[in-house]
mmCIF entry with sequence, helices, sheets and N, C-alpha, C, O atoms, coordinates in Angstrom:
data_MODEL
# 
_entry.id   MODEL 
# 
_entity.id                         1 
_entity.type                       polymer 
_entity.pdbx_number_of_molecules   1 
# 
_entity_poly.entity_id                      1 
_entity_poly.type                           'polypeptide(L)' 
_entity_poly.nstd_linkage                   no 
_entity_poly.nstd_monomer                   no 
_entity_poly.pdbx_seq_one_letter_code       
;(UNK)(UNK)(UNK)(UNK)(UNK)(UNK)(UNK)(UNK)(UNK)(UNK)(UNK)(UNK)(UNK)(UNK)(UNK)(UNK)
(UNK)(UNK)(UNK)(UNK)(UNK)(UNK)(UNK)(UNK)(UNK)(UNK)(UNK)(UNK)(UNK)(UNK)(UNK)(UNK)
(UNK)(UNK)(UNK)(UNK)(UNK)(UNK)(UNK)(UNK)(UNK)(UNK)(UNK)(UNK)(UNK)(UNK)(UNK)
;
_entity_poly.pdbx_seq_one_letter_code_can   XXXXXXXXXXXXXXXXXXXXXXXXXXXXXXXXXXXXXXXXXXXXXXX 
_entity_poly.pdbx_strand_id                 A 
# 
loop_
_entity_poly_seq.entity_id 
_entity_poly_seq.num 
_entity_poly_seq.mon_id 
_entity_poly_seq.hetero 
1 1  UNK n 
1 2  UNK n 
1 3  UNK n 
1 4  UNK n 
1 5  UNK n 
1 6  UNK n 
1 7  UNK n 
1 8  UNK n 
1 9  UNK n 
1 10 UNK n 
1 11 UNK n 
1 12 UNK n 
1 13 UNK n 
1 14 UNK n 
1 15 UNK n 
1 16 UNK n 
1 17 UNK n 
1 18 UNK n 
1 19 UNK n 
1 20 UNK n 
1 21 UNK n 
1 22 UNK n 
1 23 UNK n 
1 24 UNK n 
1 25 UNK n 
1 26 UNK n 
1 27 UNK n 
1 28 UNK n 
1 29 UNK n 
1 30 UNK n 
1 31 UNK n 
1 32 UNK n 
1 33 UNK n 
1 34 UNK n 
1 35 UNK n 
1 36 UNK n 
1 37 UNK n 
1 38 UNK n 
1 39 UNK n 
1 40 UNK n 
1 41 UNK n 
1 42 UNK n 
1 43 UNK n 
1 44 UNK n 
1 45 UNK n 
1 46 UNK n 
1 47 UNK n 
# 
_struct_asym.id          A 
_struct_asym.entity_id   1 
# 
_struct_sheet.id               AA1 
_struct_sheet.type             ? 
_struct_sheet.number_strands   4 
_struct_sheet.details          ? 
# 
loop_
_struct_sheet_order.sheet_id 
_struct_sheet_order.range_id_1 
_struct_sheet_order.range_id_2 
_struct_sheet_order.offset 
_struct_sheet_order.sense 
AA1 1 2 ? anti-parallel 
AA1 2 3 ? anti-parallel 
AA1 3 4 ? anti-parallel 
# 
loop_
_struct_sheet_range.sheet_id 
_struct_sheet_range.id 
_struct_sheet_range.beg_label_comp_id 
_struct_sheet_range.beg_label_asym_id 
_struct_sheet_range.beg_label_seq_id 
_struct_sheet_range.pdbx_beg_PDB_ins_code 
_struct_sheet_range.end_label_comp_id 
_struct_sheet_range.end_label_asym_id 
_struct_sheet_range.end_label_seq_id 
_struct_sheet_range.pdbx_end_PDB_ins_code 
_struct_sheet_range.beg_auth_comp_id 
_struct_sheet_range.beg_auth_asym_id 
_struct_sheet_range.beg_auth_seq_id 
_struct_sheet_range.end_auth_comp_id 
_struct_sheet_range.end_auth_asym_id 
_struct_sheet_range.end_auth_seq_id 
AA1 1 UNK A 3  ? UNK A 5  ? UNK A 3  UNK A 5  
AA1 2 UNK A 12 ? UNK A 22 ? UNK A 12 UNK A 22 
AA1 3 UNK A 28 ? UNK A 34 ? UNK A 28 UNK A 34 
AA1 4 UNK A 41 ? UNK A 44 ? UNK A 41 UNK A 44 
# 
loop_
_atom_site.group_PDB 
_atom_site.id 
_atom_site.type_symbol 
_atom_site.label_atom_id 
_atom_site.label_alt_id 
_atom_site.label_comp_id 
_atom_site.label_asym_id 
_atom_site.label_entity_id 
_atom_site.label_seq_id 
_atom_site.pdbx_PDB_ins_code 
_atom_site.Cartn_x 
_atom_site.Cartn_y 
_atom_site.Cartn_z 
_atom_site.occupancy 
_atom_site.B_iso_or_equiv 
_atom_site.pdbx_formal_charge 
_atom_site.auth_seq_id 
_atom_site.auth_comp_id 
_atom_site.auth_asym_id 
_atom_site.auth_atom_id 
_atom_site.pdbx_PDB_model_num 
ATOM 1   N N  . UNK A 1 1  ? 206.714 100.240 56.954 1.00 0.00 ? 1  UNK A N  1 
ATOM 2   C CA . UNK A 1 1  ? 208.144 100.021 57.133 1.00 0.00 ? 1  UNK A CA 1 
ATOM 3   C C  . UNK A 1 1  ? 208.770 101.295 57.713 1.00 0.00 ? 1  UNK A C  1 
ATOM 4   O O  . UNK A 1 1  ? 208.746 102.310 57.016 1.00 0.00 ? 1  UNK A O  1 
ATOM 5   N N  . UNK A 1 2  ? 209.240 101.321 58.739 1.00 0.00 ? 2  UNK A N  1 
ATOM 6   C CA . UNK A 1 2  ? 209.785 102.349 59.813 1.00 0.00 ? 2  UNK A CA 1 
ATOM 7   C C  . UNK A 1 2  ? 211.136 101.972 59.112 1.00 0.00 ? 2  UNK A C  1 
ATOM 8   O O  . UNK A 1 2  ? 211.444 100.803 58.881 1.00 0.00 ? 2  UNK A O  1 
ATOM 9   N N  . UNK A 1 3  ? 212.080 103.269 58.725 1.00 0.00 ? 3  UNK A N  1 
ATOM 10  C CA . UNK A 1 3  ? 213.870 102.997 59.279 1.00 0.00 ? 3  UNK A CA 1 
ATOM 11  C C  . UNK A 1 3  ? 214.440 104.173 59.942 1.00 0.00 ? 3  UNK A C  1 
ATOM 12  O O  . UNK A 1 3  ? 213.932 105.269 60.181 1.00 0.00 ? 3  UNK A O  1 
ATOM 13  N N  . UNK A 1 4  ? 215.830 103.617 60.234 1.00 0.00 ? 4  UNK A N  1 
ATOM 14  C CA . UNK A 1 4  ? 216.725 104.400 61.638 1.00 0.00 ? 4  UNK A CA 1 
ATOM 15  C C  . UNK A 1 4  ? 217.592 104.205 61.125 1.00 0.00 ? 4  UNK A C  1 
ATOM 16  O O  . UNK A 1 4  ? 217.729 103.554 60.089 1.00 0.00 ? 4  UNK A O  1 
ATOM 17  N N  . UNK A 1 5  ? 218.479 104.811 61.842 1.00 0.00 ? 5  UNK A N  1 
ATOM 18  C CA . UNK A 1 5  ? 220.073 104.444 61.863 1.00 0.00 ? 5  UNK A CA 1 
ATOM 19  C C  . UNK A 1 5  ? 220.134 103.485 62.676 1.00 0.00 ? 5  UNK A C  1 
ATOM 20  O O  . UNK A 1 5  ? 219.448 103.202 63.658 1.00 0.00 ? 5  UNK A O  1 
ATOM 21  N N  . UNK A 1 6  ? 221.426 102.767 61.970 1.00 0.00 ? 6  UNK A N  1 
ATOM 22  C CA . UNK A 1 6  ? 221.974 101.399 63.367 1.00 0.00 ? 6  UNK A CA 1 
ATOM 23  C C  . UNK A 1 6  ? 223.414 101.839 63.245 1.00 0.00 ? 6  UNK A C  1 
ATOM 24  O O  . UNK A 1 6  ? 223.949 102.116 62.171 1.00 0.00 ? 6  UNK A O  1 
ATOM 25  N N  . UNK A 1 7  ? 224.044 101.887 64.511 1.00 0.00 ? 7  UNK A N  1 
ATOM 26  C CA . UNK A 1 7  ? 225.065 102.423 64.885 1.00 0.00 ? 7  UNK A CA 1 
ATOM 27  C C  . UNK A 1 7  ? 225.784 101.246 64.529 1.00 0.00 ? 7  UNK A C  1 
ATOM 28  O O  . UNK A 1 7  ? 226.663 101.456 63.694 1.00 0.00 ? 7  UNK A O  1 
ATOM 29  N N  . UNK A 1 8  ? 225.666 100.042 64.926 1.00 0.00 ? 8  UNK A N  1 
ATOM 30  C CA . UNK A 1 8  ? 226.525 98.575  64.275 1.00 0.00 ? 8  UNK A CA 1 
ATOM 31  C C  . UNK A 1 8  ? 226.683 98.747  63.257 1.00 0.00 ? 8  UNK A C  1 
ATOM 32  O O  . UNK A 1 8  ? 227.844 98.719  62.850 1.00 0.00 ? 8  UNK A O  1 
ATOM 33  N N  . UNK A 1 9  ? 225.746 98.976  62.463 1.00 0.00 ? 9  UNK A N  1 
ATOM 34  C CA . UNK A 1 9  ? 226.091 99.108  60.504 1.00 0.00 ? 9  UNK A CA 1 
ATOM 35  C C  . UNK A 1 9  ? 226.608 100.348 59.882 1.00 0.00 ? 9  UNK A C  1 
ATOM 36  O O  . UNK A 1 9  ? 227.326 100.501 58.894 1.00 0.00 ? 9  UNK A O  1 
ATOM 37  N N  . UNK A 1 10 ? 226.035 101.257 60.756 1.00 0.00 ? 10 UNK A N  1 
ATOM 38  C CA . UNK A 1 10 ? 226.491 102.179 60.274 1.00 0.00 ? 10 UNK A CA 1 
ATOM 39  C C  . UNK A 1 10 ? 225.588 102.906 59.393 1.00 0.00 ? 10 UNK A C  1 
ATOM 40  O O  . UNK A 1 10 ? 225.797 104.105 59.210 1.00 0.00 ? 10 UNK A O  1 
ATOM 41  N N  . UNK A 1 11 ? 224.178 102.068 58.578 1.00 0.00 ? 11 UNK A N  1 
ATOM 42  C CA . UNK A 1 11 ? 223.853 102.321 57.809 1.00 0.00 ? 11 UNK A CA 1 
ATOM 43  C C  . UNK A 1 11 ? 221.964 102.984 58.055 1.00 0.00 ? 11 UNK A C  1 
ATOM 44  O O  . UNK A 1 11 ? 221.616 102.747 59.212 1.00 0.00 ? 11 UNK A O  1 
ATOM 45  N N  . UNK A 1 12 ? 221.373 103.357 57.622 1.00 0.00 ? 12 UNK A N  1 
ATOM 46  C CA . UNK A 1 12 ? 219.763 103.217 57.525 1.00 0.00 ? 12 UNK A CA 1 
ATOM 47  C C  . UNK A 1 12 ? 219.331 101.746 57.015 1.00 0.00 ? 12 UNK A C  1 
ATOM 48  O O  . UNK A 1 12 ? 219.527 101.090 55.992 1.00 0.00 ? 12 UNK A O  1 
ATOM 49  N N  . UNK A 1 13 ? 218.609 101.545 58.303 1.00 0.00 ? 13 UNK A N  1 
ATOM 50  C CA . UNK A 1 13 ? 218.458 100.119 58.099 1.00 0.00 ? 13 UNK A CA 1 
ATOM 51  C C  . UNK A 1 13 ? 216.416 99.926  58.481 1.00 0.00 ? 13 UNK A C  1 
ATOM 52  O O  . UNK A 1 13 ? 215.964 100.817 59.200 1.00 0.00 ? 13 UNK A O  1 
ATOM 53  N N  . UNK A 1 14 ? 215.725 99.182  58.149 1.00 0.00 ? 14 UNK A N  1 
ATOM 54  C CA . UNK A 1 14 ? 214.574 98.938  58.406 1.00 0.00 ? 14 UNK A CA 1 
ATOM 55  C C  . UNK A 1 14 ? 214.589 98.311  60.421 1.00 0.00 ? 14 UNK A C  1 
ATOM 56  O O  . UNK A 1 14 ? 215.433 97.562  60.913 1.00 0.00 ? 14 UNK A O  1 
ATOM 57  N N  . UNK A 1 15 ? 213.806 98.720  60.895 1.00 0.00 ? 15 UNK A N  1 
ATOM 58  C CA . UNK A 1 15 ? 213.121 98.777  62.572 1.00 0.00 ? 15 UNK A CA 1 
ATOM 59  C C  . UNK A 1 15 ? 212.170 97.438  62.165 1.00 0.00 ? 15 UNK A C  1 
ATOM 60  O O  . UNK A 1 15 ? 211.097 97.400  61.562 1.00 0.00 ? 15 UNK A O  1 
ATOM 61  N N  . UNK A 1 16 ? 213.170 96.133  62.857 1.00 0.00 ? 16 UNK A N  1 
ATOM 62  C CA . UNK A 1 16 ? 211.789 94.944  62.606 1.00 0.00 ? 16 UNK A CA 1 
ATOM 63  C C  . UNK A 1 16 ? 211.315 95.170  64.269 1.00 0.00 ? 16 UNK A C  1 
ATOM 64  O O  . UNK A 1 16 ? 211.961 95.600  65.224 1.00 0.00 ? 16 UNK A O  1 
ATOM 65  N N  . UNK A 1 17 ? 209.822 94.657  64.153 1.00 0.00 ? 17 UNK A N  1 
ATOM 66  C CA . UNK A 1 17 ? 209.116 94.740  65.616 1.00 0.00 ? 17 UNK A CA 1 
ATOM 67  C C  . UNK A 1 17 ? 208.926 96.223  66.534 1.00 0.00 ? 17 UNK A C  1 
ATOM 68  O O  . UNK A 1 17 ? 208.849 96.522  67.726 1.00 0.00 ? 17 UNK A O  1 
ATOM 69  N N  . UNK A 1 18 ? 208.897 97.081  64.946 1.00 0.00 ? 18 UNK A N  1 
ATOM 70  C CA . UNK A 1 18 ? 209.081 98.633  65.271 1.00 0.00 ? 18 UNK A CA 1 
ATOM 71  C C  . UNK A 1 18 ? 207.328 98.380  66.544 1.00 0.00 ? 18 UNK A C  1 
ATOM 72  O O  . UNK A 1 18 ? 206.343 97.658  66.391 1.00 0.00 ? 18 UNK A O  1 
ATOM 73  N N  . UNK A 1 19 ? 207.767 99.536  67.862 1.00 0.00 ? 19 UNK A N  1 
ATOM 74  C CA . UNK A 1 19 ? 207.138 99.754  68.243 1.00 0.00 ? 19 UNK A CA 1 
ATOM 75  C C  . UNK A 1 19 ? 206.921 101.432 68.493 1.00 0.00 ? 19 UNK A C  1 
ATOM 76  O O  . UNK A 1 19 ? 207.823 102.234 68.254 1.00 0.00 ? 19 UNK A O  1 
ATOM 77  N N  . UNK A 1 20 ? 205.545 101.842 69.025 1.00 0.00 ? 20 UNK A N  1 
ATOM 78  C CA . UNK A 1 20 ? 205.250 103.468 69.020 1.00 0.00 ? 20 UNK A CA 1 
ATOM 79  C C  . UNK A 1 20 ? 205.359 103.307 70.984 1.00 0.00 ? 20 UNK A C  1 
ATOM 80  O O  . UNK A 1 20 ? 205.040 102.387 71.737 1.00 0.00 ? 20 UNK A O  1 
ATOM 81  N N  . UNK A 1 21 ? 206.086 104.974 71.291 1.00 0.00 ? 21 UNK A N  1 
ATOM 82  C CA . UNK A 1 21 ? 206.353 104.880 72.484 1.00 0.00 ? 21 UNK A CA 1 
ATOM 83  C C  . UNK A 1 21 ? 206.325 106.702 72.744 1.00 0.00 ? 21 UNK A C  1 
ATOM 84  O O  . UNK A 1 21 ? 206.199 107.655 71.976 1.00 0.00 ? 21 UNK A O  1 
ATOM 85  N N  . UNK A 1 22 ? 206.486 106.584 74.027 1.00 0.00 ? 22 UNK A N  1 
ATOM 86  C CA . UNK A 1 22 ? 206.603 108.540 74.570 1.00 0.00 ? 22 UNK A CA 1 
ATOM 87  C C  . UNK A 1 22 ? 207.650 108.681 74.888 1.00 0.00 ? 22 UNK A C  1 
ATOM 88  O O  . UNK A 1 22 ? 208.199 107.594 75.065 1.00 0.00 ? 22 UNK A O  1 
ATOM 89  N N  . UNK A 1 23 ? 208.290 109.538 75.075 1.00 0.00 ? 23 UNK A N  1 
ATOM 90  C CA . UNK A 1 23 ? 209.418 109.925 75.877 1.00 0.00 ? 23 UNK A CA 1 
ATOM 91  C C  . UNK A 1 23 ? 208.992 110.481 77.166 1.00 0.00 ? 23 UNK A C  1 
ATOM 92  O O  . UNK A 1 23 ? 207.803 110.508 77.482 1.00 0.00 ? 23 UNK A O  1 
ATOM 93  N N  . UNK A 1 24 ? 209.785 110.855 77.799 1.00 0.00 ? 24 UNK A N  1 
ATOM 94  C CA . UNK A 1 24 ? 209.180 111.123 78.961 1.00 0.00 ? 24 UNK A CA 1 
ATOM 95  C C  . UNK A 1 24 ? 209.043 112.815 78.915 1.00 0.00 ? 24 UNK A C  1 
ATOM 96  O O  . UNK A 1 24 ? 208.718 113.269 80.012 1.00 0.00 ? 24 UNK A O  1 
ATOM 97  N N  . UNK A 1 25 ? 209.221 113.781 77.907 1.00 0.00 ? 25 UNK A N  1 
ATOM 98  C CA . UNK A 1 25 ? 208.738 114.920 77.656 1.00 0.00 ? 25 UNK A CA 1 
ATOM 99  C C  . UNK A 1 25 ? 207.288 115.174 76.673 1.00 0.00 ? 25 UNK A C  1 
ATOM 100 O O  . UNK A 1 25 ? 206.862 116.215 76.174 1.00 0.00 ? 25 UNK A O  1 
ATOM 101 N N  . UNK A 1 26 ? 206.629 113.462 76.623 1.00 0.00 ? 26 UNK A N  1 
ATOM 102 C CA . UNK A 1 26 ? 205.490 113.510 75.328 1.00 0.00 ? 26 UNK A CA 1 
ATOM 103 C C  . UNK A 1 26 ? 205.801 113.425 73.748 1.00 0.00 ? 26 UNK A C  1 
ATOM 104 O O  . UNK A 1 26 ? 205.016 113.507 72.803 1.00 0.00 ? 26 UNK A O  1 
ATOM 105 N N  . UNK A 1 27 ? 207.074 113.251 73.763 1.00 0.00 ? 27 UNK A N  1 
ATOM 106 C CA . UNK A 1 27 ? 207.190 113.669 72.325 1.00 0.00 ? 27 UNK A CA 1 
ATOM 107 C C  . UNK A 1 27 ? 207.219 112.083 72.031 1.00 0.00 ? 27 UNK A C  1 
ATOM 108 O O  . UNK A 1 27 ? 207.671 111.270 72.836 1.00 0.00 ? 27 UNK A O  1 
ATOM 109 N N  . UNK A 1 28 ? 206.575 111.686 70.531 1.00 0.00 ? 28 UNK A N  1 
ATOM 110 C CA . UNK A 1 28 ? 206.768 110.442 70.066 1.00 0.00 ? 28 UNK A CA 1 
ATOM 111 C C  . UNK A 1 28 ? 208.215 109.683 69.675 1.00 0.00 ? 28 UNK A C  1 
ATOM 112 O O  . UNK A 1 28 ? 209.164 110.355 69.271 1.00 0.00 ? 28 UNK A O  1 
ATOM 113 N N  . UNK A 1 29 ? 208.267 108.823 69.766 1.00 0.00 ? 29 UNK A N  1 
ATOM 114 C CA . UNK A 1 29 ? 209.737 107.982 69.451 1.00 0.00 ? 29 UNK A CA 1 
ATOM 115 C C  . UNK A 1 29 ? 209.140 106.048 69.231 1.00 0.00 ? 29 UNK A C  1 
ATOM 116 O O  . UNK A 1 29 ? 208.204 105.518 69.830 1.00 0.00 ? 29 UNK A O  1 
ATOM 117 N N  . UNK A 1 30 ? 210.097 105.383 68.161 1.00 0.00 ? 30 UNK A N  1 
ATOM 118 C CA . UNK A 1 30 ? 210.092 104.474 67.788 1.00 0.00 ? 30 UNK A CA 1 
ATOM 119 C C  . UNK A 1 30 ? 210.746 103.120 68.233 1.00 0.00 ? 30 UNK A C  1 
ATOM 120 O O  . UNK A 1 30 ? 211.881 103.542 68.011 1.00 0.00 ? 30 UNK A O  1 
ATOM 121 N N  . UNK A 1 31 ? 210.917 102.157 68.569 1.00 0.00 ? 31 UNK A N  1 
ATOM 122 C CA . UNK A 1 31 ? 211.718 101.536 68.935 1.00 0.00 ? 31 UNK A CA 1 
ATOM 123 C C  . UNK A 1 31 ? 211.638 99.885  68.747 1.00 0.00 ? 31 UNK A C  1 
ATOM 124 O O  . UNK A 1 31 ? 210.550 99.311  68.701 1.00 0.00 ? 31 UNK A O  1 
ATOM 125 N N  . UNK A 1 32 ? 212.773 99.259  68.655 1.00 0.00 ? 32 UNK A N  1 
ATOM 126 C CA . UNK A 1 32 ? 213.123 98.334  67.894 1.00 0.00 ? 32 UNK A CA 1 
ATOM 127 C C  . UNK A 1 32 ? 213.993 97.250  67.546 1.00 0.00 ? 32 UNK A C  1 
ATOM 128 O O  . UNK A 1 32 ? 214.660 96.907  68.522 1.00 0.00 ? 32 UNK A O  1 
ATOM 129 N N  . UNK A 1 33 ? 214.188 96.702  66.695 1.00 0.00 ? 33 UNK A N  1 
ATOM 130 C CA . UNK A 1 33 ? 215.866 95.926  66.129 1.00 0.00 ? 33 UNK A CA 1 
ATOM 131 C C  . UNK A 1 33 ? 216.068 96.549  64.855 1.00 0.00 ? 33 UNK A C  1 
ATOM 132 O O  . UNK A 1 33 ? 215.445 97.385  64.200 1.00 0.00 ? 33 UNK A O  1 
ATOM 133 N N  . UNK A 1 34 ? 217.408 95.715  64.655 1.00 0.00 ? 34 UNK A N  1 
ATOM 134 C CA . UNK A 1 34 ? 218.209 96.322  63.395 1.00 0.00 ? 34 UNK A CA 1 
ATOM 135 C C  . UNK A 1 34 ? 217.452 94.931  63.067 1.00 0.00 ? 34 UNK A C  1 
ATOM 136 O O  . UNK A 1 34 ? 217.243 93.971  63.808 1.00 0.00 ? 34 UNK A O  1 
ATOM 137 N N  . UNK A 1 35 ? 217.057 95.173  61.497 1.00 0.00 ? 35 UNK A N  1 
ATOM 138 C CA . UNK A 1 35 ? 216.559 93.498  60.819 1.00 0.00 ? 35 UNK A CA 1 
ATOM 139 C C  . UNK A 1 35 ? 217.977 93.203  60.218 1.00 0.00 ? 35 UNK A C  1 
ATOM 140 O O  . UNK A 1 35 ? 217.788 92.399  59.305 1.00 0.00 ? 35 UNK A O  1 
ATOM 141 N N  . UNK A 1 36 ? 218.716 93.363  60.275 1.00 0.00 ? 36 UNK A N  1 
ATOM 142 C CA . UNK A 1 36 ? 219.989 93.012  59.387 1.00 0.00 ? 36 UNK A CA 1 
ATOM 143 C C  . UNK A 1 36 ? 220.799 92.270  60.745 1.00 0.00 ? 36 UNK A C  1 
ATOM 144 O O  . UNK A 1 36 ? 220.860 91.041  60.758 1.00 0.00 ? 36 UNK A O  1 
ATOM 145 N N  . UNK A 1 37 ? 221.341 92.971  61.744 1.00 0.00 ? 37 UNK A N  1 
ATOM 146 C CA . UNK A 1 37 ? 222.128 92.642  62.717 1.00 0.00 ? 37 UNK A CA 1 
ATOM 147 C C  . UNK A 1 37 ? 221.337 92.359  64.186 1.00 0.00 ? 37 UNK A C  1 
ATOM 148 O O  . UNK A 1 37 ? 221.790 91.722  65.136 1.00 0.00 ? 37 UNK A O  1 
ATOM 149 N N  . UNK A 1 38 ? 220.145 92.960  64.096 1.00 0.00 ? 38 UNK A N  1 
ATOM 150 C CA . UNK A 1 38 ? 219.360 92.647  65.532 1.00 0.00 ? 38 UNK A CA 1 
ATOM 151 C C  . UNK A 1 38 ? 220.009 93.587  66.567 1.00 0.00 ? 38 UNK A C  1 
ATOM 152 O O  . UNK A 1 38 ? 219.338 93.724  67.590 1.00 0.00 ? 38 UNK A O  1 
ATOM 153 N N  . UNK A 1 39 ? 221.059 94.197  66.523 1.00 0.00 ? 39 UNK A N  1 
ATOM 154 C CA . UNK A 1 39 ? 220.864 95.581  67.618 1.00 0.00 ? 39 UNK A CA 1 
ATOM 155 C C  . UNK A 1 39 ? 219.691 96.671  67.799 1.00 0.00 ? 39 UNK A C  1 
ATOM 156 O O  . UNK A 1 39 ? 219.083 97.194  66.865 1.00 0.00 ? 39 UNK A O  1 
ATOM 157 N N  . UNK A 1 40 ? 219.480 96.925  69.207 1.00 0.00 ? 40 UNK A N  1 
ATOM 158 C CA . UNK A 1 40 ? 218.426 97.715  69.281 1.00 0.00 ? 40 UNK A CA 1 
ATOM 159 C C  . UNK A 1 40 ? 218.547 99.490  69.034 1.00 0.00 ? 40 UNK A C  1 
ATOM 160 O O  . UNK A 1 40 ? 219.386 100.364 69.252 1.00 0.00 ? 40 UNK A O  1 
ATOM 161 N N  . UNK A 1 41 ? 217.088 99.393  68.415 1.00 0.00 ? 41 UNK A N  1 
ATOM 162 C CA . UNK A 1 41 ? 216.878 100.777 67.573 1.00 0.00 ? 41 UNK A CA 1 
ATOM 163 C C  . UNK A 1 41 ? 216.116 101.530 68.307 1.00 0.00 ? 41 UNK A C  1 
ATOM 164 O O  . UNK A 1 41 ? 215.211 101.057 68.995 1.00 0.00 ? 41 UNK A O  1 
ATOM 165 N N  . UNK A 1 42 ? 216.536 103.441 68.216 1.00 0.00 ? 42 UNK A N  1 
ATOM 166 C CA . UNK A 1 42 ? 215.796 104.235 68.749 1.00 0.00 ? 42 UNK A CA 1 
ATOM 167 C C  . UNK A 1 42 ? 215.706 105.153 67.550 1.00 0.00 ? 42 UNK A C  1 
ATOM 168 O O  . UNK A 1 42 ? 216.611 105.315 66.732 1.00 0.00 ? 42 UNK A O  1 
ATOM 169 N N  . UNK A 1 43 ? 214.116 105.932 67.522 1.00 0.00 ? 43 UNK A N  1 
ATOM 170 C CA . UNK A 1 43 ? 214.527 106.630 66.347 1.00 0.00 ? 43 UNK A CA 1 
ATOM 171 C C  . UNK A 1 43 ? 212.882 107.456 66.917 1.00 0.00 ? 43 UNK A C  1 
ATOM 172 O O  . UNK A 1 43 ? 211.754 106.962 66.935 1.00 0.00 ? 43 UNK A O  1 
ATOM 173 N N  . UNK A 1 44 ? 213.448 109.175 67.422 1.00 0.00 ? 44 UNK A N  1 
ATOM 174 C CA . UNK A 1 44 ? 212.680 109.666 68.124 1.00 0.00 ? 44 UNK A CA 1 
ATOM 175 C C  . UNK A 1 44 ? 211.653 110.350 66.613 1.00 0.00 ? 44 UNK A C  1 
ATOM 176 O O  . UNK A 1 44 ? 212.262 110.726 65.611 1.00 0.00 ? 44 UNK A O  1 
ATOM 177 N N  . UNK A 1 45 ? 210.317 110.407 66.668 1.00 0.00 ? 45 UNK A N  1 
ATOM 178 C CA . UNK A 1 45 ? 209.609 110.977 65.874 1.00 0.00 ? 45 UNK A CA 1 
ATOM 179 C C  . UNK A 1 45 ? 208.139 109.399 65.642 1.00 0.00 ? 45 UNK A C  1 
ATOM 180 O O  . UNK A 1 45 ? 208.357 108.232 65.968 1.00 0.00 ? 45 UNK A O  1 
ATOM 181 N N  . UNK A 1 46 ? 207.042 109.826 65.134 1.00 0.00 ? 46 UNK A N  1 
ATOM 182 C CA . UNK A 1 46 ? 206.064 109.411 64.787 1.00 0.00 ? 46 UNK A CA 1 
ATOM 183 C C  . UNK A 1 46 ? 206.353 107.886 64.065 1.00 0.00 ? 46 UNK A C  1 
ATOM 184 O O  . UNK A 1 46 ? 207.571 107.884 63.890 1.00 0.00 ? 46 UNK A O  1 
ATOM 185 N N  . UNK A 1 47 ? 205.890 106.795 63.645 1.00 0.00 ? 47 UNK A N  1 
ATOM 186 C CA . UNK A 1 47 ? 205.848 105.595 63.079 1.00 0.00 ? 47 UNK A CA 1 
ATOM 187 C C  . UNK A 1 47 ? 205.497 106.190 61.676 1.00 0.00 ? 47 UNK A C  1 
ATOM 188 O O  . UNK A 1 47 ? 205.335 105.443 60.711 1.00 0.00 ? 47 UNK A O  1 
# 
């Protein structure tokens, strides 16, 4: 279970369909939905 912030809620919320990704400097980042509201999630660092 990955979580982020969701800017809609406002709150730390769980990343459903969390996926692992690069940035374009190599560094790891996460990405996703809000499972509560379904806005999309970024949340730079490791799974």
């Amino acid at each position: 279970m990955v979580q982020g912030y969701c800017v809609k809620c406002k709150k730390t919320r769980e990343i459903k369909g969390a996926k692992q990704t690069k940035l374009k400097n190599g560094r790891p980042a996460v990405t996703g939905t809000c499972a509560v509201c379904g806005t999309k999630m970024f949340k730079i660092g490791k799974m």
